[in-house]
N, C-alpha and C positions, 0 to 999 in steps of 0.2 A: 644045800650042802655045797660046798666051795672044797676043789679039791686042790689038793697038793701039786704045785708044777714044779718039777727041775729041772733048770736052768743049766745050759755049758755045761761042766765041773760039777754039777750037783748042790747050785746055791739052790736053797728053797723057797720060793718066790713067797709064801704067803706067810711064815714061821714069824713070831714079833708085831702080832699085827692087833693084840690084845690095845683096848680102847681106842681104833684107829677111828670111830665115830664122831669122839669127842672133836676130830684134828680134821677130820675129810664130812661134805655130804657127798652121799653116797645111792645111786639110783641103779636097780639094777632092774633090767626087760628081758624077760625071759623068750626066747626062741626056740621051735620044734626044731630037731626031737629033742629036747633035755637040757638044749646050751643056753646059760644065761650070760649076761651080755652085764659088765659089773661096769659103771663109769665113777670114777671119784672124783672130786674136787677139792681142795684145798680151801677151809673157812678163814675167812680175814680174821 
């Protein structure tokens, strides 16, 4: 589960992010307790 962060003013960091796969690889490592660690890259 990836949760919701707002940002300053209440921008939503994650909101729009429907097929961001196709556009980023995406690796994420999970760390105790609970927090996973999301890195993306940008595909050529």
């Amino acid at each position: 589960m990836v949760v919701p962060i707002v940002l300053g003013r209440g921008e939503r960091l994650w909101d729009g992010l429907e097929g961001i796969e196709e556009r980023f690889t995406i690796e994420a490592t999970p760390s105790p307790p609970g927090v996973v660690h999301m890195v993306m890259n940008r595909r050529l």
